[in-house]
VOMI-404407 format. One record per residue (C-alpha): residue number from 1; residue in three letters; x, y, z. Coordinates in pm, whole numbers, plus 50000, padded with zeros to 5 digits. Layout:
NODE   seq   type      px      py      pz
NODE   NUM    Ala       X       Y       Z
...
***
This chain:
NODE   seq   type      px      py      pz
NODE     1    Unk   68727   32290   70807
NODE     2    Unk   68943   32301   70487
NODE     3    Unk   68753   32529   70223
NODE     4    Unk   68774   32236   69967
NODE     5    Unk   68609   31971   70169
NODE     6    Unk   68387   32258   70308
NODE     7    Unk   68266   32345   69926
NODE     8    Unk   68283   31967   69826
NODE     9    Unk   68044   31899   70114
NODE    10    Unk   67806   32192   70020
NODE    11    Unk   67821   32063   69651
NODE    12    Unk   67734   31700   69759
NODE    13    Unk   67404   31835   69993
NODE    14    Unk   67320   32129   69779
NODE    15    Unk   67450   32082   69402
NODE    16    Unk   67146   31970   69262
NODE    17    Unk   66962   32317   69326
NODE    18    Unk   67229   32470   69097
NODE    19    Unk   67112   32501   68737
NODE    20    Unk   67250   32273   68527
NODE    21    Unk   67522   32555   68372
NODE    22    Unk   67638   32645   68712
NODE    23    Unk   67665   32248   68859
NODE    24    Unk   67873   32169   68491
NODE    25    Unk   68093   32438   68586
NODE    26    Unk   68129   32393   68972
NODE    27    Unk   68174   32042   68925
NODE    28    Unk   68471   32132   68671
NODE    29    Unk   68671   32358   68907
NODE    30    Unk   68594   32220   69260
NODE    31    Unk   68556   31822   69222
NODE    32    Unk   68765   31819   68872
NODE    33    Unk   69014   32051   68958
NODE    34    Unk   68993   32217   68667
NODE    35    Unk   69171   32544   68598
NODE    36    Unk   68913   32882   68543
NODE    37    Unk   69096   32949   68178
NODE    38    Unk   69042   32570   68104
NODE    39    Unk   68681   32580   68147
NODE    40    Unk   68675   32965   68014
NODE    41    Unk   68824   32787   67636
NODE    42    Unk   68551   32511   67677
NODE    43    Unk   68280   32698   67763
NODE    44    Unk   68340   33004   67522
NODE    45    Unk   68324   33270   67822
NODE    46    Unk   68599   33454   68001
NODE    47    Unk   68828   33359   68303
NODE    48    Unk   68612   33647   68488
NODE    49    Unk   68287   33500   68381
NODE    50    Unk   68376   33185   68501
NODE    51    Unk   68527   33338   68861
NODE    52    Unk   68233   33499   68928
NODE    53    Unk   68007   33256   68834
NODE    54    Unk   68215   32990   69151
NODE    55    Unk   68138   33283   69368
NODE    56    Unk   67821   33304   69252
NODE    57    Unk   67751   32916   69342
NODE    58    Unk   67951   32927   69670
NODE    59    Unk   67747   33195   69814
NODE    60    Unk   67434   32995   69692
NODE    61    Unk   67556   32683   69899
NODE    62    Unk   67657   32888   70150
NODE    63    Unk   67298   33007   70196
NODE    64    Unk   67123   32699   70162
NODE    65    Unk   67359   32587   70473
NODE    66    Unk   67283   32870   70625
NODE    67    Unk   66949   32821   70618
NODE    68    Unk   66897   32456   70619
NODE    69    Unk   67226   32358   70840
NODE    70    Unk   67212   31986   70664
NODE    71    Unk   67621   31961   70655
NODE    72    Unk   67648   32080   71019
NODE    73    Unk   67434   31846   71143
NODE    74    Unk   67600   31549   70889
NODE    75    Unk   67940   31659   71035
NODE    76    Unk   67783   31621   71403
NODE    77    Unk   67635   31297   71366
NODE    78    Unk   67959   31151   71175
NODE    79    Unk   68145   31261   71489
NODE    80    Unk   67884   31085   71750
NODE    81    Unk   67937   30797   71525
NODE    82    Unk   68297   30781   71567
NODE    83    Unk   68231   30816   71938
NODE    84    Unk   68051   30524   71964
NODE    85    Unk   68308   30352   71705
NODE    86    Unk   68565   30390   71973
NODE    87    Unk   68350   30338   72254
NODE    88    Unk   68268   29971   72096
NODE    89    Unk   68647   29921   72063
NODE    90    Unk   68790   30022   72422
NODE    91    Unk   68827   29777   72721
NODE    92    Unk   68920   29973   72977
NODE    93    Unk   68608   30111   73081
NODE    94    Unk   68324   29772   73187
NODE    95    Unk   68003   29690   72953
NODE    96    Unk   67775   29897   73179
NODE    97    Unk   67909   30258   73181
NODE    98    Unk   68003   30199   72795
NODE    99    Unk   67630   30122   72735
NODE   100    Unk   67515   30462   72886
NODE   101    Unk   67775   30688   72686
NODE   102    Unk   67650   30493   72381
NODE   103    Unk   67291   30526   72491
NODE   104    Unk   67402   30925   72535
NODE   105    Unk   67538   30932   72213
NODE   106    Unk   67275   30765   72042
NODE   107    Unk   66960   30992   72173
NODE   108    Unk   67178   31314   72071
NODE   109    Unk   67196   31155   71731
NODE   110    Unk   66805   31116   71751
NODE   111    Unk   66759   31476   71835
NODE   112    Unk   66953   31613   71561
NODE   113    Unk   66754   31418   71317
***
């Protein structure tokens, strides 16, 4: 997975267990796009400061993933979701044998949650 959706992703499950400081910032550079000496003027703090203080916050999203695997099992149950999307849309295959692979689908999505 691309790095930016990866850390957008992370920011969306996990950015509210940032302090306040460190979701301004993150916010700013990953979902703003702003540049690290923009927010370094703003903020009153060096381009280093503000560097380490993204690394900082990726490495504490990483480890709430890491622990809590709440993306991984978003991204799984998005993709069983577009299975059954496209499962609902062919006609080749007849009603019954569609129902079971949705019925398949749909109890893996019940064991993940």
């Amino acid at each position: 997975m691309e790095r930016f959706v990866e850390q957008t992703l992370l920011y969306d499950f996990y950015g509210e267990l940032l302090t306040e400081h460190q979701r301004r910032i993150y916010e700013e550079v990953v979902c703003d796009d702003f540049s690290i000496s923009e927010i370094a003027r703003d903020e009153g703090i060096s381009r280093q400061g503000v560097h380490d203080l993204i690394k900082r916050c990726n490495k504490i999203l990483d480890d709430y993933e890491s622990r809590l695997h709440l993306v991984e099992r978003f991204l799984k149950i998005r993709e069983y979701i577009k299975q059954i999307d496209t499962l609902t849309k062919d006609d080749a295959e007849d009603g019954e044998i569609r129902m079971k692979k949705i019925s398949s689908i749909a109890s893996e999505i019940l064991e993940e949650l």
